[in-house]
C-alpha positions as CSV (number, residue, x, y, z in Angstrom):
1,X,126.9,131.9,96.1
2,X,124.8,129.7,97.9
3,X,123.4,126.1,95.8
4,X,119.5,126.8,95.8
5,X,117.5,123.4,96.0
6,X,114.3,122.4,95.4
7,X,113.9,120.9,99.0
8,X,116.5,119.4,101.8
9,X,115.4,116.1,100.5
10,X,113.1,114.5,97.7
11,X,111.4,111.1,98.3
12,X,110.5,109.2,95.5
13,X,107.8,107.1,95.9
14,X,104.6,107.5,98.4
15,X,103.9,103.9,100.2
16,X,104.6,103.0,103.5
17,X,108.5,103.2,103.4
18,X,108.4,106.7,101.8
19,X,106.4,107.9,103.5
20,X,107.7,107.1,106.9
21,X,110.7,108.7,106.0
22,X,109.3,111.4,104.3
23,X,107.1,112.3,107.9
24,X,110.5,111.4,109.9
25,X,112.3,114.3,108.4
26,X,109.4,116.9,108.1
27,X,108.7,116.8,111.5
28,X,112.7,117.6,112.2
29,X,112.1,120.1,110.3
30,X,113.4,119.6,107.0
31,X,111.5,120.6,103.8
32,X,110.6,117.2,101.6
33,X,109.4,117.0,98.4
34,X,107.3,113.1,97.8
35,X,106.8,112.3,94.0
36,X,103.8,109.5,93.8
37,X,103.2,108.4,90.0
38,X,100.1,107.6,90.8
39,X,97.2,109.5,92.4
40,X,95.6,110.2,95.2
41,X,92.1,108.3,95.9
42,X,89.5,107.9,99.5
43,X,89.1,104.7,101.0
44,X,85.3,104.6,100.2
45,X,86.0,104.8,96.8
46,X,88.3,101.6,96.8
47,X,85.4,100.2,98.9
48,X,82.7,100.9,96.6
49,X,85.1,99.7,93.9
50,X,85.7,96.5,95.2
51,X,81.8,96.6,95.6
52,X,81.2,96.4,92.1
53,X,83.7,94.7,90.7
54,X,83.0,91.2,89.5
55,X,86.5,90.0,89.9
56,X,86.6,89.9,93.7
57,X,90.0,87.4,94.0
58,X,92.1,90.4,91.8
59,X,93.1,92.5,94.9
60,X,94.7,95.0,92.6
61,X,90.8,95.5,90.6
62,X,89.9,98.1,92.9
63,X,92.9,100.4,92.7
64,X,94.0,102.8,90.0
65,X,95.2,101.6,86.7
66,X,96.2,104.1,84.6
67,X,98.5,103.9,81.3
68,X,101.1,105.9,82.9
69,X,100.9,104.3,86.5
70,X,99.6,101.0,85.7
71,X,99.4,98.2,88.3
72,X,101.6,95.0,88.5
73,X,98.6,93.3,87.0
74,X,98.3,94.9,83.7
75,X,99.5,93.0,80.7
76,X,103.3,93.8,79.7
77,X,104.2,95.1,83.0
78,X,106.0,92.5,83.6
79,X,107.4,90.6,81.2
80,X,109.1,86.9,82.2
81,X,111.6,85.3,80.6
82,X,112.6,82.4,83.5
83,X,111.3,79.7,84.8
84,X,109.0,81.2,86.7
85,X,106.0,84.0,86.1
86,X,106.9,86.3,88.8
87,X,103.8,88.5,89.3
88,X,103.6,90.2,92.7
89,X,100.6,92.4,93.4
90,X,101.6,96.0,93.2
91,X,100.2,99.1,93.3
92,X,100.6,103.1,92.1
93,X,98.6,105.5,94.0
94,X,99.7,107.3,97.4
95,X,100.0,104.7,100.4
96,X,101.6,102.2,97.8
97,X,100.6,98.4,97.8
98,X,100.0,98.3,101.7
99,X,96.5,99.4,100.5
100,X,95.9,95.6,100.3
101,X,98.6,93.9,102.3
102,X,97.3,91.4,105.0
103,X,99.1,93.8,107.7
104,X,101.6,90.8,108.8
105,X,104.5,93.0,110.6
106,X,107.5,90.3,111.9
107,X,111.0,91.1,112.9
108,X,113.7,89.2,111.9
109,X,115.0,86.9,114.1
110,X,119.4,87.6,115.0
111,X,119.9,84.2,113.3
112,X,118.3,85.6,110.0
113,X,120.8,88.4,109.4
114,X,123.7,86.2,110.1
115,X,122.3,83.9,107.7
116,X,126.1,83.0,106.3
117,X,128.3,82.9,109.5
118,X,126.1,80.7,111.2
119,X,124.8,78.0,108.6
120,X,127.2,78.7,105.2
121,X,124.8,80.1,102.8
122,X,123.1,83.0,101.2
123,X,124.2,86.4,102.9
124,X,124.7,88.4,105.8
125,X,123.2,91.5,106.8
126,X,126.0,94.3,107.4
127,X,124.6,95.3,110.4
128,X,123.4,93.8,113.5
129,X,119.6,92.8,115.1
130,X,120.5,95.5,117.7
131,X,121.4,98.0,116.0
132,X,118.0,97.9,114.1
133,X,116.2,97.1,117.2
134,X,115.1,100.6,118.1
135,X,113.8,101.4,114.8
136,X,112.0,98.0,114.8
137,X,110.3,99.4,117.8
138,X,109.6,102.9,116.3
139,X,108.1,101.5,113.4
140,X,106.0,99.2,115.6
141,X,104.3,102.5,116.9
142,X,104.2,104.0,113.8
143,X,102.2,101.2,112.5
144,X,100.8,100.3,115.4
145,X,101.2,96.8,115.3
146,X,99.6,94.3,117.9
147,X,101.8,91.3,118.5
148,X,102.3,88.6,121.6
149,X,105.3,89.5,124.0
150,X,105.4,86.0,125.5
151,X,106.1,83.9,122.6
152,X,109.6,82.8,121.0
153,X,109.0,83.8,117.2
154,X,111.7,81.6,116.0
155,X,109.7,78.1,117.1
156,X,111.9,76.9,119.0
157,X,109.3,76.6,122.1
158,X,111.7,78.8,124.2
159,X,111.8,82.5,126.1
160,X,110.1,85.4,124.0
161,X,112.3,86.1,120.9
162,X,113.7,88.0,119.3
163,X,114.9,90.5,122.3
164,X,112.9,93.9,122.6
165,X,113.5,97.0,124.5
166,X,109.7,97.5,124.5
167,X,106.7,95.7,124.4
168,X,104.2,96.0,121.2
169,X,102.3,98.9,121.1
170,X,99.1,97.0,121.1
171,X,97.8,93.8,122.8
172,X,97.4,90.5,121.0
173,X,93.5,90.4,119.3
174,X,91.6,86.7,120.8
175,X,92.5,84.1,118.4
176,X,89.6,83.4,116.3
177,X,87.9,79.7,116.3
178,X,89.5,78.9,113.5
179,X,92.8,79.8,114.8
180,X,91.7,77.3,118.0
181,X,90.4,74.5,116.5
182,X,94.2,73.9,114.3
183,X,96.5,74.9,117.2
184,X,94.2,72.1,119.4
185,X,94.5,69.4,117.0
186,X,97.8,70.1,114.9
187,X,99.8,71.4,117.9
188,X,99.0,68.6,119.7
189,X,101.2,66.8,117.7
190,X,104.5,69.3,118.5
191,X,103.8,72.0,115.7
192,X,104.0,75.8,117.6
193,X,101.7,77.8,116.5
194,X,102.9,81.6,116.8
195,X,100.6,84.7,116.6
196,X,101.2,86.9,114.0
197,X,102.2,90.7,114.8
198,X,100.1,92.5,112.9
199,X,99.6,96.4,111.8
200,X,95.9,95.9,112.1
201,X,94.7,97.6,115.4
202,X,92.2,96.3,118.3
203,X,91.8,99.5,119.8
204,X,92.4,102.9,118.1
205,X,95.8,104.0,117.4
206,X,96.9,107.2,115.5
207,X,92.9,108.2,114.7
208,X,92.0,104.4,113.1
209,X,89.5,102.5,114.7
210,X,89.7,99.3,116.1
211,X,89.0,96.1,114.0
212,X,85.8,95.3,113.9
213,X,86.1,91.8,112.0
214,X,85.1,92.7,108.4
215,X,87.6,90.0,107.1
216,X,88.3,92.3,104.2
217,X,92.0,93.1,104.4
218,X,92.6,92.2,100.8
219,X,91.8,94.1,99.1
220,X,91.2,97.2,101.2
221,X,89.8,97.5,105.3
222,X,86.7,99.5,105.0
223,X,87.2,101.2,108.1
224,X,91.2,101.9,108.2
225,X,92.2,99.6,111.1
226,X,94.5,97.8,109.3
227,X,97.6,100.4,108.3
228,X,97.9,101.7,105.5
229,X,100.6,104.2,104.0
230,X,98.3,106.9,103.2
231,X,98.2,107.4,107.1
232,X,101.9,108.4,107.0
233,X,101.2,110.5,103.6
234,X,99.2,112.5,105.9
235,X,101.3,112.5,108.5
236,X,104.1,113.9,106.4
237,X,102.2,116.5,104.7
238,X,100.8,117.6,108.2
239,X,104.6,118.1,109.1
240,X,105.2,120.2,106.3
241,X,105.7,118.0,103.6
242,X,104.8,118.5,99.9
243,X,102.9,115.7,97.7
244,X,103.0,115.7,94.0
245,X,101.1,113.1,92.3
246,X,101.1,112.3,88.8
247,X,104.8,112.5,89.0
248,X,106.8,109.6,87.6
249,X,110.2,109.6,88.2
250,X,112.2,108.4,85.3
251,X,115.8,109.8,85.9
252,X,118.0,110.5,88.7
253,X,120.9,113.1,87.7
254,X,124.1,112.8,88.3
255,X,126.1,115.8,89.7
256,X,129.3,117.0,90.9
257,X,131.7,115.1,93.3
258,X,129.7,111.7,92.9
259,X,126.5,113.1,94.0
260,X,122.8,113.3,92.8
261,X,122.1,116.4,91.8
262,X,118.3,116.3,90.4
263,X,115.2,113.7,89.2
264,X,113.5,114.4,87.0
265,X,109.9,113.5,86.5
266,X,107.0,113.0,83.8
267,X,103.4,113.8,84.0
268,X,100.9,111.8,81.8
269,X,100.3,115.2,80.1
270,X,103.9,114.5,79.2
271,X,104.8,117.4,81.0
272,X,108.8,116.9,82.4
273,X,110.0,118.7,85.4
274,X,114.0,118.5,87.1
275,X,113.9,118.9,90.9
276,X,116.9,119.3,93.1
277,X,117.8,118.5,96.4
278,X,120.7,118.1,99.2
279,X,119.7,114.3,99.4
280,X,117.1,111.7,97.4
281,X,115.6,108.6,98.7
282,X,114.1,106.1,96.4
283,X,111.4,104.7,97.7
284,X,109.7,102.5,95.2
285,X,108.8,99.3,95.3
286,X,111.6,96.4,94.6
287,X,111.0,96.1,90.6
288,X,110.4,100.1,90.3
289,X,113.4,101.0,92.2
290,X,116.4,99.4,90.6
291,X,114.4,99.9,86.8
292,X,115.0,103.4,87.9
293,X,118.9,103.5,89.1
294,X,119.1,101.1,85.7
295,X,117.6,103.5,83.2
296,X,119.3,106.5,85.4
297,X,122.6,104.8,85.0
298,X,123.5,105.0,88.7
299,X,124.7,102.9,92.0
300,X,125.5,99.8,89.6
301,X,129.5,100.0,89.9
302,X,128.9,96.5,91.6
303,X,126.7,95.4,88.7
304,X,124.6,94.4,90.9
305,X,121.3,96.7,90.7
306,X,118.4,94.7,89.8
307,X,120.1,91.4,90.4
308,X,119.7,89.2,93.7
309,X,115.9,89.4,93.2
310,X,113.9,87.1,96.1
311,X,110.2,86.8,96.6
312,X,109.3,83.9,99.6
313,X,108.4,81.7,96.7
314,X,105.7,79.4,98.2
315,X,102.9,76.4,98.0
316,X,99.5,76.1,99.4
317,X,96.8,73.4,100.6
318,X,93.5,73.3,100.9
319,X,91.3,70.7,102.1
320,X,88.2,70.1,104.4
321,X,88.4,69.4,107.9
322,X,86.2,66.6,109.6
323,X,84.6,69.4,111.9
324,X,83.6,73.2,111.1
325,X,86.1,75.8,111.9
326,X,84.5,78.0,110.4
327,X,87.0,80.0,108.8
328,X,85.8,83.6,107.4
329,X,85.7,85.6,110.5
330,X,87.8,88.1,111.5
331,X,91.3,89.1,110.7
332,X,92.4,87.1,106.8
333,X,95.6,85.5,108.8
334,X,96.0,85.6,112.3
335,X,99.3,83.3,112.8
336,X,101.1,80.7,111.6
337,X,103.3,77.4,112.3
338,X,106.7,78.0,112.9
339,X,108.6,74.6,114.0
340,X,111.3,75.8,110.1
341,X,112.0,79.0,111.3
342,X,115.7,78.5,112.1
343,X,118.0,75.6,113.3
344,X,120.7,73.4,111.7
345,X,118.7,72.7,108.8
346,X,119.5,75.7,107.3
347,X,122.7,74.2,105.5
348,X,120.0,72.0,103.7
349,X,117.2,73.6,103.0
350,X,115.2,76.6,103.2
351,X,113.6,77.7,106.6
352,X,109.5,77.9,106.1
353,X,106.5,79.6,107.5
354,X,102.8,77.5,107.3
355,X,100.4,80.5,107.4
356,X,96.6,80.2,108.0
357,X,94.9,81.7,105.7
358,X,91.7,83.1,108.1
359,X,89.6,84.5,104.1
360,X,85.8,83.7,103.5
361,X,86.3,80.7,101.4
362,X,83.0,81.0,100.1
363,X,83.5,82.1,96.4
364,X,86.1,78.9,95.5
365,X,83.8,76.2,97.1
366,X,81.4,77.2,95.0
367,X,83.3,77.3,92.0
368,X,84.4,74.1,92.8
369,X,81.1,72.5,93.4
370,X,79.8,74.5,89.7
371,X,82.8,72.6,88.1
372,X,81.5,69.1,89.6
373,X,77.8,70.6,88.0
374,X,76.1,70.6,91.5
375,X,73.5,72.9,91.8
376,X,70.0,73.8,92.9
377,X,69.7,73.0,96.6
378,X,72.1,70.5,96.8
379,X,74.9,73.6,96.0
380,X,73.1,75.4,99.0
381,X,73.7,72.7,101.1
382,X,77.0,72.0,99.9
383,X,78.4,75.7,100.4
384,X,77.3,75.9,103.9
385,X,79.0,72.5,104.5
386,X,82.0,72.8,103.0
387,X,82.3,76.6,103.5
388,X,82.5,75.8,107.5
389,X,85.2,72.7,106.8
390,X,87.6,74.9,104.8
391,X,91.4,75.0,105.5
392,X,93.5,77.0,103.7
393,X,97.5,77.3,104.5
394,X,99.8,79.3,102.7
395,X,102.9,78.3,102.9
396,X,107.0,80.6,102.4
397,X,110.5,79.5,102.1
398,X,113.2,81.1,102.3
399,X,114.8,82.7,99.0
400,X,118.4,82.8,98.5
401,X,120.2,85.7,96.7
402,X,121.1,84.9,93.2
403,X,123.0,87.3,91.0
404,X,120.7,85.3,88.1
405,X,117.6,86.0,89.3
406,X,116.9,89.5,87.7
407,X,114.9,92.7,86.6
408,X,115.9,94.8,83.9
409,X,114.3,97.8,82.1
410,X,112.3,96.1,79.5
411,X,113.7,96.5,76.0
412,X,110.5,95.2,74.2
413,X,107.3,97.6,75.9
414,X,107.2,101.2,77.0
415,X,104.1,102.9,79.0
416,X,102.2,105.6,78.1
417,X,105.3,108.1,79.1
418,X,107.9,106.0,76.9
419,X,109.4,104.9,80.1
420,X,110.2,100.8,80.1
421,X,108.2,98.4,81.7
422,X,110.3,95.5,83.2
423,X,111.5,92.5,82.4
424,X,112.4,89.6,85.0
425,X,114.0,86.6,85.0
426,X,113.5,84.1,87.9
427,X,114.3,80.3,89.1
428,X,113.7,78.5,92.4
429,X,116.9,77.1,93.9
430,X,117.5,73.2,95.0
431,X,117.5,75.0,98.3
432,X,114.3,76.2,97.7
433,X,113.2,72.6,96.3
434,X,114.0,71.1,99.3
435,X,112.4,72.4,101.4
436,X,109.5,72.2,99.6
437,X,109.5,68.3,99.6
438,X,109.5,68.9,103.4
439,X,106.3,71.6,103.2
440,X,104.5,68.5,101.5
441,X,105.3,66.0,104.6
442,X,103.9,68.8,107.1
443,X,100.8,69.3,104.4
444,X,100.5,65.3,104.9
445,X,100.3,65.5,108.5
446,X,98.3,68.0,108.6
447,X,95.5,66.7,106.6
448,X,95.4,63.4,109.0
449,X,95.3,65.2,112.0
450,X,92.4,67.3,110.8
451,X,90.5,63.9,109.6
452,X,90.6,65.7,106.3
453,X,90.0,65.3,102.3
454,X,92.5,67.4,100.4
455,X,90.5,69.9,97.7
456,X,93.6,71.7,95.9
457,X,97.3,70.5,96.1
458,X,98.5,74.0,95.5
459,X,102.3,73.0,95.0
460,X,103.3,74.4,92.2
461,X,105.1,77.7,92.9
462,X,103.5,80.5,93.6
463,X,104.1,84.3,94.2
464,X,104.0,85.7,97.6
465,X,104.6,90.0,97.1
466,X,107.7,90.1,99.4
467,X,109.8,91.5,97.0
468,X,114.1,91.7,98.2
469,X,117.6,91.4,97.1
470,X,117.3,93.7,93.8
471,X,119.5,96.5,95.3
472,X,121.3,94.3,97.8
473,X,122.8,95.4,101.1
474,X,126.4,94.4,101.7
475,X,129.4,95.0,103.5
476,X,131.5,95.6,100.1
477,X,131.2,97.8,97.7
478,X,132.3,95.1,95.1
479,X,129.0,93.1,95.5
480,X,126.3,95.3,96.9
481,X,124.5,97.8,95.7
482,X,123.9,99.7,99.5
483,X,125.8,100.1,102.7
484,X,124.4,99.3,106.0
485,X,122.8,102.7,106.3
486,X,120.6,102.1,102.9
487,X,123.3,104.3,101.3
488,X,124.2,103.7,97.7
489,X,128.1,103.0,97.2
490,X,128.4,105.0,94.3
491,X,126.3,108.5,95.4
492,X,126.4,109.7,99.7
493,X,123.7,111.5,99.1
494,X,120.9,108.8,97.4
495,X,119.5,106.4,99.9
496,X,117.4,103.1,98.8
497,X,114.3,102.8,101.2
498,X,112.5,99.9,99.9
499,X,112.9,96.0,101.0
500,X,114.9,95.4,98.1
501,X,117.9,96.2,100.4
502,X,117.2,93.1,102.3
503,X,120.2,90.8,101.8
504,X,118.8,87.5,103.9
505,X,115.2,86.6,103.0
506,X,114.3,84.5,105.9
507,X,110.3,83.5,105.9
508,X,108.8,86.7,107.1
509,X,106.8,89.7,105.4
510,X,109.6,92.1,104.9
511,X,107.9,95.7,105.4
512,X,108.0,96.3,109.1
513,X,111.7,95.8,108.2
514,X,111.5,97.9,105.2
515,X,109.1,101.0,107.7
516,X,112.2,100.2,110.3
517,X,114.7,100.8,107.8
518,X,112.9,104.0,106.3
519,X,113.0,105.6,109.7
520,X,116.7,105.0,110.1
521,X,117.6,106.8,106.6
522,X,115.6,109.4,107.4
523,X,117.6,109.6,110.5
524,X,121.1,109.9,109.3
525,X,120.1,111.7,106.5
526,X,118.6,114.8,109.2
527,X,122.0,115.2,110.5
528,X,123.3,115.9,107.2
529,X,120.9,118.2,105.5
């Protein structure tokens, strides 16, 4: 007698990654179950949210935050035990945290995934730029990402690269003032300035609109230019899929001949339900998806679930240029500097990425100017001056894996389902370090070139969202928790769609990687469903 399943395939978890897998297979034809803890809620509704709130820099205020679906932000979440307060911002509702992403969408670069041959550190990837190539330029249109075809990405100053087989899907957006004024007087100096690809259309694309400037990526686009994974939760339902939110995955079941054979999820009516499948991708975030293999006791022969943990770890600078440059308008980062991309150096220190942060400074200068008690129509003055003379970068290094750099089910706090929050433990490298002492010589630079007074020397550590490493890609089955498919070890039929597979960190934002990925489970697993 014939198994009966649930569906050919459940996806657990509903942001961009699920998603795009989840849409990849319905549309072949296969019947997919997605499981979102969270819930499902309109962009004007976030809007309006944001709106009201009074606590406009918390990009996670606007969102959902329930007891049983909380947000990254909510005390005990996350609890730290290392060095360093890891607190990314991430979310639980369907589309995931690229609700409030600023939309960056890089490749990696050959040199990044060979990271170990080539300079004797860190990792390699177990498969090759080319082979992910294609789905780097399927996810492109899925996203539809805008991005420069001319430019060399690494820094180098050279032909375009890395190597595509088609161009982006959507033209390069004019570089805002801001954008002009650095690249005239920095670049000058031999720093290359590199547009940033970016899922945040110019023209409409997949029924979003154009941009239309309202320089409010974090925390949500008002209008839906900028991607979000809710389009692809669409998508995938439109293709057949089923959606069930409110459904919090808190075990994965082991079956028969080393496979998974159910999850089972928890409602926050406490309600449990098992659901089987011929396949399961987890596709939560890269805290939420090894907590759940942990707790599930599976894919950890290795020992190596919830280790390897990387974030780009990074500093910042702001300070006022001797000329408006008026920052504010348009898209919240348009490019960046990349002369630490990748070279030599590499065997010394971490590669880094100067971004521009392009936000409405307004807020800070003037609660700077409140703390140096100016007021009345001096502060008027003083905003408007200062406001146009605001540069911000935001600068990444490159993480290494470290087998000490963890997240565990927490053994100290529970939600409101009884399921654990996490615990995380996590140290910046001397590779890492420095680096950072060379960040501070560019920051130097920087401010002479601009004729500039520094405001904030933001260089103490701080948290970047790019979450990697906690269920590690490898070649080996001894020290990796997936093969180059996103395929656990342990199970054939549970694949890990999240950028926690990412075994080389390099300096970019790692989802375009993570969509690229997605679409390439979702492709092997079709042929065996």
């Amino acid at each position: 007698m014939a198994t009966q399943y649930d569906a050919d395939v459940i996806v657990i978890g509903s942001g961009a990654l699920g998603n795009n897998a989840a849409y990849e297979l319905a549309r072949q034809g296969k019947s997919v179950i997605i499981l979102e803890a969270g819930q499902r809620i309109p962009r004007w509704k976030i809007v309006e949210n944001f709106r009201t709130s009074s606590r406009k820099s918390n990009f996670n205020d606007p969102y959902p935050n329930t007891p049983w679906a909380p947000t990254s932000y909510q005390e005990n979440y996350i609890e730290n035990i290392g060095e360093f307060e890891l607190l990314p911002g991430m979310l639980k509702l369907v589309g995931g945290t690229t609700w409030h992403w600023a939309a960056a969408t890089w490749r990696y670069i050959p040199n990044d995934m060979k990271l170990k041959t080539l300079y004797g550190v860190g990792r390699d990837w177990p498969i090759d730029y080319d082979e992910l190539e294609p789905y780097y330029v399927r996810a492109e249109k899925a996203l539809g990402v805008a991005g420069s075809d001319t430019e060399d990405q690494s820094g180098q100053g050279g032909d375009a690269w890395p190597p595509r087989s088609e161009p982006y899907p959507v033209p390069p957006e004019a570089e805002t003032y801001y954008f002009q004024r650095l690249k005239a007087r920095i670049g000058a100096e031999g720093y290359n300035f590199i547009h940033e690809p970016n899922a945040r259309t110019n023209r409409p694309w997949d029924g979003r609109p154009a941009c239309s400037g309202n320089n409010n990526c974090m925390p949500v686009c008002p209008i839906g230019a900028m991607y979000s994974g809710d389009v692809h939760a669409r998508h995938a339902e439109n293709a057949g899929a089923r959606l069930i939110t409110d459904a919090t995955a808190y075990k994965l079941e082991k079956g028969e001949g080393g496979k998974i054979a159910a999850v089972h999820y928890r409602s926050s009516t406490g309600e449990d339900t098992r659901l089987s499948a011929k396949s399961f991708i987890v596709a939560a975030h890269g805290l939420e998806t090894p907590k759940l293999l942990l707790i599930s006791d599976v894919a950890n022969s290795s020992d190596q679930v919830g280790r390897n943990l990387m974030d780009h770890t990074g500093v910042g600078l702001q300070f006022l240029a001797d000329e408006p440059v008026w920052p504010g308008r348009g898209q919240v980062q348009q490019g960046g500097i990349f002369n630490w991309r990748d070279g030599e150096f590499r065997r010394e220190h971490a590669a880094i990425k100067h971004a521009l942060t392009n936000m409405v400074p307004n807020a800070a200068v003037t609660q700077r100017l409140l703390d140096d008690l100016i007021v009345g129509p001096e502060l008027d003055e003083r905003i408007r001056h200062d406001a146009a003379r605001w540069v911000d970068i935001s600068t990444v290094f490159e993480m290494l894996p470290h087998a000490h750099n963890t997240v565990r089910p927490s053994t100290k706090y529970k939600d409101a389902l009884g399921i654990p929050m996490l615990t995380v433990n996590y140290s910046v490298d001397d590779y890492v370090k420095a680096a950072a002492d060379v960040a501070k010589q560019d920051f130097a630079t920087f401010v002479r070139l601009m004729g500039g007074s520094v405001v904030e020397d933001n260089t103490g550590w701080q948290n970047r969202d790019h979450l990697m490493g906690s269920v590690i890609m490898g070649d080996k089955a001894e020290n990796s928790v997936v093969n180059g498919e996103c395929r656990t070890w342990d199970h054939d039929n549970l694949f890990l769609a999240t950028t926690g597979v990412i075994p080389a960190s390099g300096v970019i934002n790692p989802t375009l990687t993570g969509v690229a990925l997605s679409i390439r489970i979702a492709d092997i697993v079709a042929k065996e469903v």
